[in-house]
MITOR-110952 format. One record per residue (C-alpha): residue number from 1; residue in three letters; x, y, z. Coordinates in nm, 4 decimals, decimal comma, always signed. Each point is the difference from the previous one (the first is absolute). Layout:
! MITOR-110952
<resi:NUM resn:ALA east:X north:Y up:Z>
...
! end
This chain:
! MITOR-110952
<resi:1 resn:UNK east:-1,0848 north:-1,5269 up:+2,6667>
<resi:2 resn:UNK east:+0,2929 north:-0,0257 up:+0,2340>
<resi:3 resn:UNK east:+0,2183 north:+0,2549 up:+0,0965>
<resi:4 resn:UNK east:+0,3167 north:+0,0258 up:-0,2244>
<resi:5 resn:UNK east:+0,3316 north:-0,0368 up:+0,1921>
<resi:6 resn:UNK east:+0,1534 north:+0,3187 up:+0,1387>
<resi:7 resn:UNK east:+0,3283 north:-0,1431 up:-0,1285>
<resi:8 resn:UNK east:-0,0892 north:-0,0589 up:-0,3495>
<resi:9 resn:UNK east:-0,2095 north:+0,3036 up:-0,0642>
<resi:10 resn:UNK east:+0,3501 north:+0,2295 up:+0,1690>
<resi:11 resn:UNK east:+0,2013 north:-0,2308 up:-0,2476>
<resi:12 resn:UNK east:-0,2404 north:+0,0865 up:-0,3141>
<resi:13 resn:UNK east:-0,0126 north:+0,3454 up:+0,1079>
<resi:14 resn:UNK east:+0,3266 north:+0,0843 up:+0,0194>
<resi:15 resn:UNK east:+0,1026 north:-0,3040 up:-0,2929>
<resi:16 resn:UNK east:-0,2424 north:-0,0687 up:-0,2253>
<resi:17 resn:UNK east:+0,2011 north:-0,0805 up:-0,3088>
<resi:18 resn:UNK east:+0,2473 north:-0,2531 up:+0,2230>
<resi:19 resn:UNK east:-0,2996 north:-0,1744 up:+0,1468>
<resi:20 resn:UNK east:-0,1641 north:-0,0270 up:-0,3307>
<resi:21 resn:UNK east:+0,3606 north:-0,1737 up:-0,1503>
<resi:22 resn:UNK east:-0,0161 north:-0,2174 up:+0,3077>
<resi:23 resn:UNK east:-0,3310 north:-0,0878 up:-0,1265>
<resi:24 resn:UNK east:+0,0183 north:-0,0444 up:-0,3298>
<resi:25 resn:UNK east:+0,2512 north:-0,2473 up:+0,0631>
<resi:26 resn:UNK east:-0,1773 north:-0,1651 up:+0,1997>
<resi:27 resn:UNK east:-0,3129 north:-0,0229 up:-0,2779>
<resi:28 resn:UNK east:-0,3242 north:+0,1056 up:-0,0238>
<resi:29 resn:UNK east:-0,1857 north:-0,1534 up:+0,2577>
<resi:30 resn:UNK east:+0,2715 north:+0,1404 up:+0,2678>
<resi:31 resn:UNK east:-0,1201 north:+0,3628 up:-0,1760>
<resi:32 resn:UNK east:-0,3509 north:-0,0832 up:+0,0767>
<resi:33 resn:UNK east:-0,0015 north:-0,1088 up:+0,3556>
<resi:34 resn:UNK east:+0,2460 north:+0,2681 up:+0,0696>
<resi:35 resn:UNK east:-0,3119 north:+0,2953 up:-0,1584>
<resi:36 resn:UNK east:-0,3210 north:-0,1934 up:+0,2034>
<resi:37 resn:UNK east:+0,0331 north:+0,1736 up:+0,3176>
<resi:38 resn:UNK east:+0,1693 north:+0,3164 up:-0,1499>
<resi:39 resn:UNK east:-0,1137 north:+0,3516 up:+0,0181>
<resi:40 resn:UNK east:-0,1295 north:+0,1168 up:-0,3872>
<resi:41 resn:UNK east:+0,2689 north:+0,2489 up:-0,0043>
<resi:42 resn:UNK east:+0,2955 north:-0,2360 up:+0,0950>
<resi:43 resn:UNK east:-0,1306 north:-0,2442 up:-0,2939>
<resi:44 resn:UNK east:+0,0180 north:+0,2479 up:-0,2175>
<resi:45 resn:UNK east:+0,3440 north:+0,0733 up:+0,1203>
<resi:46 resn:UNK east:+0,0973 north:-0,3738 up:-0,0436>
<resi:47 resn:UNK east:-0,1874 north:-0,0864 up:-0,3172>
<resi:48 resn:UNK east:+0,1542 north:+0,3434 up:-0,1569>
<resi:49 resn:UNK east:+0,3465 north:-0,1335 up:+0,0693>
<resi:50 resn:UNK east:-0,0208 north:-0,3715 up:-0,1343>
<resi:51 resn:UNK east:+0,1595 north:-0,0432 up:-0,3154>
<resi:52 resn:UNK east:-0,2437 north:-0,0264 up:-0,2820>
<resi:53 resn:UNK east:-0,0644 north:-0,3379 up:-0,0442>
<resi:54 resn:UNK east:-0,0754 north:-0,0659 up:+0,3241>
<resi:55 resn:UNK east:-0,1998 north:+0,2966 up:+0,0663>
<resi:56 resn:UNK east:-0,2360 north:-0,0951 up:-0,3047>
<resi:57 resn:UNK east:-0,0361 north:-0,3376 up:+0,1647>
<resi:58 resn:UNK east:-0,1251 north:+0,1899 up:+0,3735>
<resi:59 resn:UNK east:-0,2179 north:+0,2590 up:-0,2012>
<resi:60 resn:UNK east:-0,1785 north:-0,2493 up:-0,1760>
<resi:61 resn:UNK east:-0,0617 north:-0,2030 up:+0,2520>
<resi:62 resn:UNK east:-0,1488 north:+0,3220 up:+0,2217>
<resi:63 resn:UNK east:-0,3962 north:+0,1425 up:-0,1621>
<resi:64 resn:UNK east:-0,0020 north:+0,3389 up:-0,1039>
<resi:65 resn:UNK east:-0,1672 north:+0,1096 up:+0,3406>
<resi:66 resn:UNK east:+0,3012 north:-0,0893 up:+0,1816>
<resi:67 resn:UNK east:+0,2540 north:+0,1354 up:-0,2447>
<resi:68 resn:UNK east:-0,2101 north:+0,2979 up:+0,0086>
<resi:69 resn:UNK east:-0,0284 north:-0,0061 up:+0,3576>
<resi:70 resn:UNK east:+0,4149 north:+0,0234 up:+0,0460>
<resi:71 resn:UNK east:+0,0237 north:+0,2799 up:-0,2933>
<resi:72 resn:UNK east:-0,2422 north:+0,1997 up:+0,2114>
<resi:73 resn:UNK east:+0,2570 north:-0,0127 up:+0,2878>
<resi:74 resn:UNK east:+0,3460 north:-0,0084 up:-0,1185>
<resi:75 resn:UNK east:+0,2361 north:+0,2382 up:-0,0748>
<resi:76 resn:UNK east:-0,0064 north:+0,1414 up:-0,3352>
<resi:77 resn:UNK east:+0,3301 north:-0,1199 up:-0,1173>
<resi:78 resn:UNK east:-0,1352 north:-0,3616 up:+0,0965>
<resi:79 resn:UNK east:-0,3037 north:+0,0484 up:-0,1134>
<resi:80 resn:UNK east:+0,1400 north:+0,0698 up:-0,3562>
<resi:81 resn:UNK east:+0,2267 north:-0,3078 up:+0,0046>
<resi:82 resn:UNK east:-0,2881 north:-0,2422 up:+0,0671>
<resi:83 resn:UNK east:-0,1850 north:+0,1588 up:-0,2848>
<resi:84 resn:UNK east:+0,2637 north:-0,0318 up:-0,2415>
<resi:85 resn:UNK east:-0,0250 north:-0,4190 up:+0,0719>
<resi:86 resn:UNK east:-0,3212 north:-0,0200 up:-0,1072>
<resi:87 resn:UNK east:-0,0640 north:-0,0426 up:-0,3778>
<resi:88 resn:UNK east:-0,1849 north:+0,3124 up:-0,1687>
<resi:89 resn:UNK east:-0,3549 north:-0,0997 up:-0,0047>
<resi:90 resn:UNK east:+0,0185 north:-0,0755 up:+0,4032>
<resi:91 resn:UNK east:+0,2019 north:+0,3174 up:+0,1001>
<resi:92 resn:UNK east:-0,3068 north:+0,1899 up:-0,1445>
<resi:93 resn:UNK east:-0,2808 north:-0,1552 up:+0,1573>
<resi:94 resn:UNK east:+0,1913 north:-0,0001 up:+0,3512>
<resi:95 resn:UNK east:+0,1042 north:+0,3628 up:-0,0459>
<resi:96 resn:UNK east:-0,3958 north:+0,0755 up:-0,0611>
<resi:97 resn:UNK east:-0,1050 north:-0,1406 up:+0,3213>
<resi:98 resn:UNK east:+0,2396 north:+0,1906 up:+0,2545>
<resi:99 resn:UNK east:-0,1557 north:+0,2154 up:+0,2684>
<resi:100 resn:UNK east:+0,1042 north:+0,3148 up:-0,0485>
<resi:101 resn:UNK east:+0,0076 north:+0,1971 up:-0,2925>
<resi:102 resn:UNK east:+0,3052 north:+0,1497 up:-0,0002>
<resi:103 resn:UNK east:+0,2254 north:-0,2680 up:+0,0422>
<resi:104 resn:UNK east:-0,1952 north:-0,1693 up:-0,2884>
<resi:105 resn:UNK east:+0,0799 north:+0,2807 up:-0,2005>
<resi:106 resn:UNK east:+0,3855 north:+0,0078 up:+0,1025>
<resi:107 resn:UNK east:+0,0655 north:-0,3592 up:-0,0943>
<resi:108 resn:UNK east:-0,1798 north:+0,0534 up:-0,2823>
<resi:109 resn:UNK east:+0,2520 north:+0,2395 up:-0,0949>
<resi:110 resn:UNK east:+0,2737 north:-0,1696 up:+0,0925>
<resi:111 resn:UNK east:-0,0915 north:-0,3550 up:-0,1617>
<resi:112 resn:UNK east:-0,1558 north:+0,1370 up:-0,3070>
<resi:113 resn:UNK east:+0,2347 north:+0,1953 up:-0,3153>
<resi:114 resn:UNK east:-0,1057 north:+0,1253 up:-0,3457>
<resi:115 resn:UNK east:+0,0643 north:-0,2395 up:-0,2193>
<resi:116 resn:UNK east:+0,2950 north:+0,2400 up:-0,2066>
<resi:117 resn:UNK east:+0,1925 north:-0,0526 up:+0,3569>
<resi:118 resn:UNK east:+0,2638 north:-0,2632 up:+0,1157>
<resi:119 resn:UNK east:-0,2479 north:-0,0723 up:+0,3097>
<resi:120 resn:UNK east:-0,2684 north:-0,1428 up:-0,2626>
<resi:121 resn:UNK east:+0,2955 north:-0,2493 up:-0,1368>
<resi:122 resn:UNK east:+0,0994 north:-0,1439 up:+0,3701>
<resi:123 resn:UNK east:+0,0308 north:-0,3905 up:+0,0254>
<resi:124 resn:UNK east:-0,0603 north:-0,0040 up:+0,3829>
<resi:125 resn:UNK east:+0,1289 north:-0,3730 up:+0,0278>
<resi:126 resn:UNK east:+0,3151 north:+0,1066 up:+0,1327>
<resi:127 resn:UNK east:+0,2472 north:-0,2335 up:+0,2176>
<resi:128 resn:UNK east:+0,0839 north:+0,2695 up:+0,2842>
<resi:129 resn:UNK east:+0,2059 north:-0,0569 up:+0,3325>
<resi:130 resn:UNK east:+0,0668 north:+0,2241 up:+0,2791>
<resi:131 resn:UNK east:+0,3476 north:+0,1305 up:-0,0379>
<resi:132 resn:UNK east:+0,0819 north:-0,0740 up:+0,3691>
<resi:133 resn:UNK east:-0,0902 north:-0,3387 up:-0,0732>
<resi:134 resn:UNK east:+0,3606 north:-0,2477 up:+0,0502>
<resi:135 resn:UNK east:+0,1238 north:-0,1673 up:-0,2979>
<resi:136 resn:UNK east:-0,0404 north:-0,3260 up:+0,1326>
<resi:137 resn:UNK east:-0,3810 north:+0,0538 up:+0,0637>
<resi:138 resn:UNK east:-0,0401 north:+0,1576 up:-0,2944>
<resi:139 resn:UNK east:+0,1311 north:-0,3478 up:-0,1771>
<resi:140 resn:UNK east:-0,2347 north:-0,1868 up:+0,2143>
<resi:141 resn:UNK east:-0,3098 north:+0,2187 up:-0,0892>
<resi:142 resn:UNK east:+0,0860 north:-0,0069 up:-0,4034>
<resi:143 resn:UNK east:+0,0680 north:-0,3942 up:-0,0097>
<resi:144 resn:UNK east:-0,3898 north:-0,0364 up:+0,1871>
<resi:145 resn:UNK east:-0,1242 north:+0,2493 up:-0,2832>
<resi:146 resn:UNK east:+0,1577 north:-0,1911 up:-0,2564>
<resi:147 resn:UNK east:+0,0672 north:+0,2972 up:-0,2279>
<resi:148 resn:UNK east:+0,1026 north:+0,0130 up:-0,3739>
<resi:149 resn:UNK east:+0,3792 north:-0,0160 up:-0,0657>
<resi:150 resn:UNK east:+0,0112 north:+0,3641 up:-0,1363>
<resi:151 resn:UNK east:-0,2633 north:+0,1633 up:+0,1800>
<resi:152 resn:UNK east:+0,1139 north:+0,3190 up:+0,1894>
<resi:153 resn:UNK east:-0,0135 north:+0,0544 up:+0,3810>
<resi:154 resn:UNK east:-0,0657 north:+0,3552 up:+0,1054>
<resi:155 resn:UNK east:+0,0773 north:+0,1188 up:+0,3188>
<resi:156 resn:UNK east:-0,1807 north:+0,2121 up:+0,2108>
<resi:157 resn:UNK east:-0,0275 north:+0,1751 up:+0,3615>
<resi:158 resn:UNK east:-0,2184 north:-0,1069 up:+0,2739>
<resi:159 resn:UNK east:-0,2529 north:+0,2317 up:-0,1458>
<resi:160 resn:UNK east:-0,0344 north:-0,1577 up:-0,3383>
<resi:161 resn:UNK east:+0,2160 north:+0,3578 up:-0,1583>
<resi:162 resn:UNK east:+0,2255 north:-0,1459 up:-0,3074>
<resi:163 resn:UNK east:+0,3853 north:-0,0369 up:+0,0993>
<resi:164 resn:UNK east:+0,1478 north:-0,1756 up:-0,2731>
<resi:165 resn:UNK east:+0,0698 north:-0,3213 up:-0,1635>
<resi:166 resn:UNK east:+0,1753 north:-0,3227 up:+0,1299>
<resi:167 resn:UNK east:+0,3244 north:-0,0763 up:-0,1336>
<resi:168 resn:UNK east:-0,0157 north:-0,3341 up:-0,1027>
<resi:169 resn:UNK east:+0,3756 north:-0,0119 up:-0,1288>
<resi:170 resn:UNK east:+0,0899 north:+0,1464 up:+0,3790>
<resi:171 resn:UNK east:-0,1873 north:-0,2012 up:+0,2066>
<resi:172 resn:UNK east:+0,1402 north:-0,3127 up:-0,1753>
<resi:173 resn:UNK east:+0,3275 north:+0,0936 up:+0,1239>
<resi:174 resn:UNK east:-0,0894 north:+0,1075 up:+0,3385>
<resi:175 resn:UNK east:+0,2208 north:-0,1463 up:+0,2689>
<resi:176 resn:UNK east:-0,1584 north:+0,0623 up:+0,2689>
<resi:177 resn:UNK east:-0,3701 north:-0,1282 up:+0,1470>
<resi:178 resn:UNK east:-0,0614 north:+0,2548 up:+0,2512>
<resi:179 resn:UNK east:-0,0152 north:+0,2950 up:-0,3112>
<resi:180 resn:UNK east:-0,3403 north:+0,1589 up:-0,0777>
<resi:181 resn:UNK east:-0,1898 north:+0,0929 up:-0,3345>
<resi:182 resn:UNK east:+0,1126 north:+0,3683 up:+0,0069>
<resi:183 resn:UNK east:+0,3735 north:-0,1334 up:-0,0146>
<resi:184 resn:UNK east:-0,0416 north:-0,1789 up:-0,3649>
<resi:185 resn:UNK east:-0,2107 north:+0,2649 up:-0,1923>
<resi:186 resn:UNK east:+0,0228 north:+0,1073 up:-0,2985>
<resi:187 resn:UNK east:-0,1114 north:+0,4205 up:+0,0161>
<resi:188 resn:UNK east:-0,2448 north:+0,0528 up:-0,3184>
<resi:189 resn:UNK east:-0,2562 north:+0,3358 up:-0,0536>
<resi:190 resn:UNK east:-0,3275 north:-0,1040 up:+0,0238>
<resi:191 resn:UNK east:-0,2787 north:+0,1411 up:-0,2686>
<resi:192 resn:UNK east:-0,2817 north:+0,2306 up:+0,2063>
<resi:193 resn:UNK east:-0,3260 north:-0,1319 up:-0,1474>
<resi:194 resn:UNK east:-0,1436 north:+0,3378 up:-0,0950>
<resi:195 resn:UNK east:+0,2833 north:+0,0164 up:-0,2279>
<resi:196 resn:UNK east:-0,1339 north:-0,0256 up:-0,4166>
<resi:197 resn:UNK east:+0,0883 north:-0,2931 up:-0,1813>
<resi:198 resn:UNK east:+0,1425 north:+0,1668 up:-0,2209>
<resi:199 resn:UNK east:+0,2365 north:+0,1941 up:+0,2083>
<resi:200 resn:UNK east:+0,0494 north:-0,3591 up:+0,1577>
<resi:201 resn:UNK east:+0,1203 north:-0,1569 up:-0,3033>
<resi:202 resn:UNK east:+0,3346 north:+0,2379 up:-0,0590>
<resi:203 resn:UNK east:+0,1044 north:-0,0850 up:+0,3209>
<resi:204 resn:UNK east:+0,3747 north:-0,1154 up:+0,0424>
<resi:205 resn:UNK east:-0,0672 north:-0,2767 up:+0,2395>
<resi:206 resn:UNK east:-0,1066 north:-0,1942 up:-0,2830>
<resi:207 resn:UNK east:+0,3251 north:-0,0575 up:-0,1855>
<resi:208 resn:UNK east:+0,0703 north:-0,2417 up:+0,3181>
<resi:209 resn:UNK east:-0,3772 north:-0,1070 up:+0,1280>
<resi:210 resn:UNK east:-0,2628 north:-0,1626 up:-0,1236>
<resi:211 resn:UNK east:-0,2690 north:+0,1026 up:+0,2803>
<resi:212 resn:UNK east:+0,0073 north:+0,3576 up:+0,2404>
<resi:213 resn:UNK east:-0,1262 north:+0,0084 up:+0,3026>
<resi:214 resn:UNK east:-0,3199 north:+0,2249 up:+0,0073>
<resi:215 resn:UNK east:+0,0070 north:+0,2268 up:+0,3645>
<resi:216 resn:UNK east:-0,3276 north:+0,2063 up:+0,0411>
<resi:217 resn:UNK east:+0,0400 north:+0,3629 up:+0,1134>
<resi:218 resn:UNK east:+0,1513 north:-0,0851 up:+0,3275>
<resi:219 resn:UNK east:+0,2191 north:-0,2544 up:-0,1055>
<resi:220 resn:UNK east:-0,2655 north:-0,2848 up:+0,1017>
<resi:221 resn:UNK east:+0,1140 north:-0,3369 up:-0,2437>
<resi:222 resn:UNK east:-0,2813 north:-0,0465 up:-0,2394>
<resi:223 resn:UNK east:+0,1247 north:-0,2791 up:-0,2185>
<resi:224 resn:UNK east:+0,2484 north:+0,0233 up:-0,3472>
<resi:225 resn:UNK east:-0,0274 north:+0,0643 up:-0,2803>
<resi:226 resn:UNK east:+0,1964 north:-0,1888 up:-0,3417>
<resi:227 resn:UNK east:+0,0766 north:+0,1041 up:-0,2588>
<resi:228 resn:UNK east:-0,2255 north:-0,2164 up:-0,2118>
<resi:229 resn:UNK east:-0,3107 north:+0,1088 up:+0,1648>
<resi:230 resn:UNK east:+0,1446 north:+0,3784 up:-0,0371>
<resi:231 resn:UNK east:+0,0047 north:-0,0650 up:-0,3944>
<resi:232 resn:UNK east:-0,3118 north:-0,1401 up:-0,0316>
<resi:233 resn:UNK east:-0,1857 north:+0,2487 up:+0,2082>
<resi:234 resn:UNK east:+0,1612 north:+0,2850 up:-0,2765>
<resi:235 resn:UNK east:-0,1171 north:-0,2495 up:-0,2746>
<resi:236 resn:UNK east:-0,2986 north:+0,2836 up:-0,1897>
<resi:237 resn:UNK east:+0,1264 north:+0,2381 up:+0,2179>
<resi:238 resn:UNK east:+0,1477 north:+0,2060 up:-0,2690>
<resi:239 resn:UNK east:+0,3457 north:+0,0163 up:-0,1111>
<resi:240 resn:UNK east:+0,2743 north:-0,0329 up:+0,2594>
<resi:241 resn:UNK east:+0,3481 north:-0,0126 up:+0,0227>
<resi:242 resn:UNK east:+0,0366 north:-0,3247 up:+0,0719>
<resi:243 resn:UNK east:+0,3720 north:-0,0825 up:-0,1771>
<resi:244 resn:UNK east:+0,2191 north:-0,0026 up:+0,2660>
<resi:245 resn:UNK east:-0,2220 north:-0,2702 up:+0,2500>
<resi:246 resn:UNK east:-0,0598 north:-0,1714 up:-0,3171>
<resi:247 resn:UNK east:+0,3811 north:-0,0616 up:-0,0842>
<resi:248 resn:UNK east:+0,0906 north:-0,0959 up:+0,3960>
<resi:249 resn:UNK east:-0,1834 north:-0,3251 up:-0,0080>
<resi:250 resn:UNK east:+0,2414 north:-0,2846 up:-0,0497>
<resi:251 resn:UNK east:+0,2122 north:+0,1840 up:+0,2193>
<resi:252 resn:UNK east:-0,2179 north:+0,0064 up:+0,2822>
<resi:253 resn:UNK east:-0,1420 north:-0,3603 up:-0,0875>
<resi:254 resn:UNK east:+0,3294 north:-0,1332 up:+0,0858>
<resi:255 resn:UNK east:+0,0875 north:+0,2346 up:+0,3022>
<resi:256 resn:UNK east:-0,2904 north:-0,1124 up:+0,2141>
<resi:257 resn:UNK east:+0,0329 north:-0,3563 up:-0,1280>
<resi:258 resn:UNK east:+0,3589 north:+0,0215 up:+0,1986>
<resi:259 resn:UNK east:-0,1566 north:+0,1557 up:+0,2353>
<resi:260 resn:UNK east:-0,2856 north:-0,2468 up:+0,0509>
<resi:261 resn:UNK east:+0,2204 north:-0,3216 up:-0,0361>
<resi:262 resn:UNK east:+0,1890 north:+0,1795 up:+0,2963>
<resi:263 resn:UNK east:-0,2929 north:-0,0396 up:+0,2058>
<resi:264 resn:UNK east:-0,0459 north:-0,3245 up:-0,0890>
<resi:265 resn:UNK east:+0,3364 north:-0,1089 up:+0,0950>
<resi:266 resn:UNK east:-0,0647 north:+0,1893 up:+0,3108>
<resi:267 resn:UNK east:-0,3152 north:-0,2203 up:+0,1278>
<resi:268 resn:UNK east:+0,1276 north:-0,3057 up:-0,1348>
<resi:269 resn:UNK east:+0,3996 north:+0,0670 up:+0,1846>
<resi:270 resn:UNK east:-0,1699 north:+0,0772 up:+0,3319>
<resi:271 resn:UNK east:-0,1897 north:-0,3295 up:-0,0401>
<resi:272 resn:UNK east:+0,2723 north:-0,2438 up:-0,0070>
<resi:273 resn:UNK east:+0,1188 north:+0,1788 up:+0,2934>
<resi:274 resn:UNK east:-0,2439 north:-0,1097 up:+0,2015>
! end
């Protein structure tokens, strides 16, 4: 295998989730030549920061002995985000071959919550971007992802820790190219996924939301959580007080159908630009 280049593996070190946007961009087999001569550790670095979609496509194109081969060397933080891209059955049988014990164990922990938590609910298929990330990029990136008009785009640090949530309405208006992420986000408490569901459901954040973010214990992005899944998860669970989410949901219907036509308007404005 040749030797990586001393510039890329400083720039993945030091950048991971900018390089991995670059990428992205760029599509999927500009990820892949970019991980052949890599370190393990650095593609777990790069995978772990690649927004979802994407990061399926690399995983599943990698055997288990090589995803297994990076989780043995990364950082735990990255190691966590690359499990959390692979689908249930997957995560488990990669988690069961690790080297040592005790990281097996950890991620374990981490990945895995009792069903009667918020962390057994998490959708995982999240559209994330690096809050540093500029506006302009961040347009380029979403148009290549092709996203649905009222999905949500969560922002998060260079570390993969929960920030907030883009505001569509804001960024529509921006004036200026050269602003980042962090400039046009909307602040929203995220849900800690060893929190019950049924502590989760009389949660404020709901009168506005249809999906939380779900942190983990050190404020790690996990996924979301909606409200739909939240109900039917408490479906046989006993009774619940379950009146106030249940009257909110024309209202929040119609709040993040604004909110998603914004976005739309957004890709489709910075188009005809062009």
């Amino acid at each position: 295998m040749c030797q990586p280049s001393p510039l890329k593996l400083a720039f993945v070190r030091e950048h991971p989730a900018e390089l991995a946007a670059l990428l992205a961009r760029q599509g999927t087999d500009a990820i892949m030549q970019a991980l052949e001569d890599m370190p393990s550790k650095d593609c777990a670095a790069l995978a772990a920061s690649l927004p979802h979609a994407r990061a399926v496509e690399i995983l599943s194109a990698h055997e288990d002995e090589t995803v297994k081969r990076w989780l043995d060397e990364a950082d735990l933080d990255h190691a966590l985000s690359v499990l959390l891209h692979l689908d249930a059955p997957r995560r488990t049988r990669v988690l069961d071959q690790l080297s040592s014990r005790g990281r097996r164990r950890r991620l374990r922990r981490l990945a895995t919550y009792p069903a009667s938590t918020v962390g057994s609910q998490v959708d995982p298929s999240v559209l994330s971007l690096d809050v540093n990330m500029p506006l302009t990029e961040a347009v380029d990136l979403l148009r290549a992802e092709q996203p649905e008009a009222d999905r949500s785009v969560w922002l998060v640090d260079e570390s993969g820790h929960y920030v907030g949530l883009l505001d569509s309405g804001q960024a529509l208006v921006a004036r200026s190219d050269r602003l980042k992420l962090r400039e046009v986000l909307m602040e929203l408490r995220p849900v800690r996924a060893d929190v019950s569901l049924a502590q989760a459901c009389g949660l404020d954040e709901w009168l506005e939301h249809p999906e939380l973010p779900v942190v983990d214990h050190r404020g790690h992005m996990l996924g979301v959580l909606s409200r739909a899944r939240l109900m039917s998860a408490l479906q046989g669970a006993g009774p619940t007080d379950k009146g106030v989410v249940d009257d909110i949901g024309e209202v929040t219907r119609q709040y993040f159908r604004v909110m998603g036509s914004c976005l739309g308007e957004l890709l489709g404005l910075r188009g005809r630009e062009r």
